[in-house]
N, CA, C and O atoms as a printed pandas DataFrame, in Angstrom:
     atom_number atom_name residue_name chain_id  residue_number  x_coord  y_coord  z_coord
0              1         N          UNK        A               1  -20.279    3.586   -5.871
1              2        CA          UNK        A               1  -20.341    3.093   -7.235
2              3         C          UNK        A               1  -19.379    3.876   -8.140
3              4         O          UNK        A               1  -18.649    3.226   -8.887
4              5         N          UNK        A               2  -19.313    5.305   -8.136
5              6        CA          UNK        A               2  -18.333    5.802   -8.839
6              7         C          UNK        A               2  -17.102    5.646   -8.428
7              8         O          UNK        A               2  -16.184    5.673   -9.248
8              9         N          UNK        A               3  -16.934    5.508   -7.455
9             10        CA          UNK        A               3  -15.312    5.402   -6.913
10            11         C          UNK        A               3  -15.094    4.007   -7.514
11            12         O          UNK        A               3  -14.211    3.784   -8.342
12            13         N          UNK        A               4  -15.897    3.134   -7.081
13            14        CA          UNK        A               4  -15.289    1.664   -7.858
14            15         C          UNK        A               4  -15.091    2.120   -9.438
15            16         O          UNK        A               4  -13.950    2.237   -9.886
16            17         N          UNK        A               5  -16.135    2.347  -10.176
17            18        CA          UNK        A               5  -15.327    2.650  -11.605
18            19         C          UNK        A               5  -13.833    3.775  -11.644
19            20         O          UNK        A               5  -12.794    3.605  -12.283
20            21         N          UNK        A               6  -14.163    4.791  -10.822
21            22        CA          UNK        A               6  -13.001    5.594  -11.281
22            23         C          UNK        A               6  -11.854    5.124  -10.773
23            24         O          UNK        A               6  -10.856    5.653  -11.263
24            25         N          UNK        A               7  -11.554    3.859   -9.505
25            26        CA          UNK        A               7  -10.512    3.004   -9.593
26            27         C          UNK        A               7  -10.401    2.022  -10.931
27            28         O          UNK        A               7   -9.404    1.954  -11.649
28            29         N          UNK        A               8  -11.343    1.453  -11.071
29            30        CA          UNK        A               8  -11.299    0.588  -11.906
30            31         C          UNK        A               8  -10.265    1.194  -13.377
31            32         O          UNK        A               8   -9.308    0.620  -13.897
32            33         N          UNK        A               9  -10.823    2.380  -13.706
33            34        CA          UNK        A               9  -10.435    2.853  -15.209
34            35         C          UNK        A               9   -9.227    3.654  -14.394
35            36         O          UNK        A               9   -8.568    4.136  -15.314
36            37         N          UNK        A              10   -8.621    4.031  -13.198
37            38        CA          UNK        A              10   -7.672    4.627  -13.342
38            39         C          UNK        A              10   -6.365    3.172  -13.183
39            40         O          UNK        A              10   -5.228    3.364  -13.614
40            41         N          UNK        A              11   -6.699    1.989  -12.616
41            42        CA          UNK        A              11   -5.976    0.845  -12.618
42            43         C          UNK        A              11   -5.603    0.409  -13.982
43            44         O          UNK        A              11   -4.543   -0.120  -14.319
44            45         N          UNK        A              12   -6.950    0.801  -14.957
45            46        CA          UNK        A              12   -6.816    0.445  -16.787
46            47         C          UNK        A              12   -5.551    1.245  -17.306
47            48         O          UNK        A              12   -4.647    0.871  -18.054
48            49         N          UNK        A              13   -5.790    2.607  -16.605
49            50        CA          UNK        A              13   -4.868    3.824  -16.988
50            51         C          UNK        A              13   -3.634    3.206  -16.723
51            52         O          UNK        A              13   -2.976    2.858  -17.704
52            53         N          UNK        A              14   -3.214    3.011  -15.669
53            54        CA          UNK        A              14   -1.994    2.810  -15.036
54            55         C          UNK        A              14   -1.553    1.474  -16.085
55            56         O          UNK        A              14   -0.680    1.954  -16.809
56            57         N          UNK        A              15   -1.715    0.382  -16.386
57            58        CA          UNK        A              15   -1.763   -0.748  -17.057
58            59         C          UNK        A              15   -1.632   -0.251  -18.023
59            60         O          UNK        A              15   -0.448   -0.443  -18.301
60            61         N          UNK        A              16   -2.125    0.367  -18.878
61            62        CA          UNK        A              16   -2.184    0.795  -20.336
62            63         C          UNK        A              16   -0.614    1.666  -20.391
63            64         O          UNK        A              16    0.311    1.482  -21.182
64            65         N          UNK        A              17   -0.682    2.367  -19.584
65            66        CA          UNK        A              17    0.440    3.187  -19.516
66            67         C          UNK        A              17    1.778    2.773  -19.385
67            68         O          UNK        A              17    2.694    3.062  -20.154
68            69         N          UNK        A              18    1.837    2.161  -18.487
69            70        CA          UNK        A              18    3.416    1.197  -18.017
70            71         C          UNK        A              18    3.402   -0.079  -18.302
71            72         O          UNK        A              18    4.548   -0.481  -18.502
72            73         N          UNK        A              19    2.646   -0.848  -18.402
73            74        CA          UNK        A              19    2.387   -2.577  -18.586
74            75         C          UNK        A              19    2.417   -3.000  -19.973
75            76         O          UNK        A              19    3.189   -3.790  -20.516
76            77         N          UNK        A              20    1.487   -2.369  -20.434
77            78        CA          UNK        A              20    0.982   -2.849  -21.964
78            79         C          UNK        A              20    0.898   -1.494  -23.132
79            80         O          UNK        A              20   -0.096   -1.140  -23.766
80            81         N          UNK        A              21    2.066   -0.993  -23.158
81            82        CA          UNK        A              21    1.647    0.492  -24.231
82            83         C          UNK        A              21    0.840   -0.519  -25.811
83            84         O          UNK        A              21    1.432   -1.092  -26.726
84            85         N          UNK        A              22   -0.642   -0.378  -25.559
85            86        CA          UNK        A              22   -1.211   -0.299  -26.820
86            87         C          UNK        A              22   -1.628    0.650  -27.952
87            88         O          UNK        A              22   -1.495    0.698  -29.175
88            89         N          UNK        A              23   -2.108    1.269  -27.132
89            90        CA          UNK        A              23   -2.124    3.054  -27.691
90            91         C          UNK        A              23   -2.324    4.014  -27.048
91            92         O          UNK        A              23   -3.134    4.088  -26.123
92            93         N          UNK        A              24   -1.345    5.211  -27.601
93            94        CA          UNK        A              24   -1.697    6.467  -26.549
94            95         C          UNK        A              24   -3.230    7.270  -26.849
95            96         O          UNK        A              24   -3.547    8.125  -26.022
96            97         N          UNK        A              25   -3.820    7.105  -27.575
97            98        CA          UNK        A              25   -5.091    7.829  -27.536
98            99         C          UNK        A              25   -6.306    6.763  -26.436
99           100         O          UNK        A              25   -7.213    7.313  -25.812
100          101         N          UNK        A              26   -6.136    5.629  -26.402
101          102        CA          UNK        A              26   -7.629    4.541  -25.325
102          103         C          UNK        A              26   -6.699    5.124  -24.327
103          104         O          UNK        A              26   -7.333    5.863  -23.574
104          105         N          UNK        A              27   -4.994    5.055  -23.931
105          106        CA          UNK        A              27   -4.767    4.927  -22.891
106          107         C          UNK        A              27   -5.153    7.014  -21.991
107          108         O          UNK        A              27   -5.076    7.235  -20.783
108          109         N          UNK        A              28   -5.508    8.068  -23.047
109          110        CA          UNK        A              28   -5.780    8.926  -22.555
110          111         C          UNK        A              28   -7.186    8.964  -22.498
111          112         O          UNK        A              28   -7.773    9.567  -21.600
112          113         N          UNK        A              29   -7.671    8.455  -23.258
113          114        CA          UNK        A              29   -9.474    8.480  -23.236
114          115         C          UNK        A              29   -9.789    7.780  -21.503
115          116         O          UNK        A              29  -10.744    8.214  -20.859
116          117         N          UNK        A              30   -9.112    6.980  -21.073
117          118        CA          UNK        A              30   -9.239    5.752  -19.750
118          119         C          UNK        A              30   -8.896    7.169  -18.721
119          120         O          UNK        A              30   -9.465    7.472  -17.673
120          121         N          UNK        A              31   -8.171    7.633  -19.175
121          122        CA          UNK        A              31   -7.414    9.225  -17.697
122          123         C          UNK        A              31   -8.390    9.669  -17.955
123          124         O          UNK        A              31   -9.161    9.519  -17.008
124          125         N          UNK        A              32   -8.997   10.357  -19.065
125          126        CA          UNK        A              32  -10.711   11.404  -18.895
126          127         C          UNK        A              32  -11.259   10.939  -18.619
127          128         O          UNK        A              32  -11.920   11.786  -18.017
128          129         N          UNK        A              33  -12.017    9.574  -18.377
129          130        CA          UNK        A              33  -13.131    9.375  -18.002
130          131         C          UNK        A              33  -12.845    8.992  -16.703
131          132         O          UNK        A              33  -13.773    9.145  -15.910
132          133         N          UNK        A              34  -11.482    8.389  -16.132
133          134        CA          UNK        A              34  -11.411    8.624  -14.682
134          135         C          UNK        A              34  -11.942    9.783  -14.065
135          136         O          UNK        A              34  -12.829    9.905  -13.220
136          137         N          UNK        A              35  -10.874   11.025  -14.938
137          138        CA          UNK        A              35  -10.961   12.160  -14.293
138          139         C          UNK        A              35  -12.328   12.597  -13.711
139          140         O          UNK        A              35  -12.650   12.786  -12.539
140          141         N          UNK        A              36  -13.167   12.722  -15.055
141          142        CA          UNK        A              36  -14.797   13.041  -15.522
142          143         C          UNK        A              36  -15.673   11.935  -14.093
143          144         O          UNK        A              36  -16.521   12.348  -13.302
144          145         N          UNK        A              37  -15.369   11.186  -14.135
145          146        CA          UNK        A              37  -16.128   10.682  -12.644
146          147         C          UNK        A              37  -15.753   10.578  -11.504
147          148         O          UNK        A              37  -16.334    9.937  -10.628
148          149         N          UNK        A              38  -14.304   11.461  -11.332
149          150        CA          UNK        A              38  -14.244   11.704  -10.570
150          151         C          UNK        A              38  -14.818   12.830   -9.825
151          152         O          UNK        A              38  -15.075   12.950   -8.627
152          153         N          UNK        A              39  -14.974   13.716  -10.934
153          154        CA          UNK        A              39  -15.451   15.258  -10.581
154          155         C          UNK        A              39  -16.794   15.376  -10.425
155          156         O          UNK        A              39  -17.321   16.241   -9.725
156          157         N          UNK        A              40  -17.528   14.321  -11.215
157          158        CA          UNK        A              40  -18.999   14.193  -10.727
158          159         C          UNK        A              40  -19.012   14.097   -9.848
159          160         O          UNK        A              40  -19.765   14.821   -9.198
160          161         N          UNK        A              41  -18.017   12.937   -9.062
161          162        CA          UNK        A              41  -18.619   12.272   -7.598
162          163         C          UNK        A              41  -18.421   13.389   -6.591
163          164         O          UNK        A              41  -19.186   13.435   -5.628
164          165         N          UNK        A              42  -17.336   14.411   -6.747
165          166        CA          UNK        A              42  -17.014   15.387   -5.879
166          167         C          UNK        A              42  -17.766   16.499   -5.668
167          168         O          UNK        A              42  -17.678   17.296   -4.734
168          169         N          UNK        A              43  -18.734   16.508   -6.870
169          170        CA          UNK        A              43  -19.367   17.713   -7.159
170          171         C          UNK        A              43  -21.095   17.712   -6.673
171          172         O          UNK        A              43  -21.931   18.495   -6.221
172          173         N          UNK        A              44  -20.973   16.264   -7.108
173          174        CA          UNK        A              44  -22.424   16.052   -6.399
174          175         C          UNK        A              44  -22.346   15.091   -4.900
175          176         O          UNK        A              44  -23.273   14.513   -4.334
176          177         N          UNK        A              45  -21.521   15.133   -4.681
177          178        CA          UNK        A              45  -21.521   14.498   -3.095
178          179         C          UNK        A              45  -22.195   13.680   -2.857
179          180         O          UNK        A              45  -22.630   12.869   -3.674
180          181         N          UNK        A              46  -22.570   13.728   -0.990
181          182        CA          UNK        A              46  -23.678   12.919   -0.801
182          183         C          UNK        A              46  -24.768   13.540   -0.078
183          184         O          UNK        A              46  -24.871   14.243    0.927
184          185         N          UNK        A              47  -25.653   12.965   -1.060
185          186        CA          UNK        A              47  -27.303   13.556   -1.107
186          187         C          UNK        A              47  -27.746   13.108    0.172
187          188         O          UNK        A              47  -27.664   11.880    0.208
188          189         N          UNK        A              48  -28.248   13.661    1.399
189          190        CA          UNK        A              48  -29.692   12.723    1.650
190          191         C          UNK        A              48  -30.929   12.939    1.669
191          192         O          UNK        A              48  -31.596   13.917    1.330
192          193         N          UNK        A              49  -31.313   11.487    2.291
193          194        CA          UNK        A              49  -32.845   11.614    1.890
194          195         C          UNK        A              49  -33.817   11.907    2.310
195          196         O          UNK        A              49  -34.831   11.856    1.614
């Protein structure tokens, strides 16, 4: 589940960045919150049960 979003918003990133410059502040807010779930997912791994 996180990997699908943190592709998802790093594909937004990439788009925002080279495709469509709308603004540089959404298009850096879209890189942190990639980043930010990315590091969750790494940090909390996988649990079992």
């Amino acid at each position: 589940m996180l990997w699908t979003i943190f592709v998802i918003l790093l594909v937004l990133w990439l788009l925002g960045a080279f495709v469509v410059p709308v603004g540089g502040s959404l298009i850096h807010l879209l890189l942190v919150i990639a980043i930010v779930v990315l590091i969750i997912n790494l940090v909390s791994g996988r649990r079992s049960v």
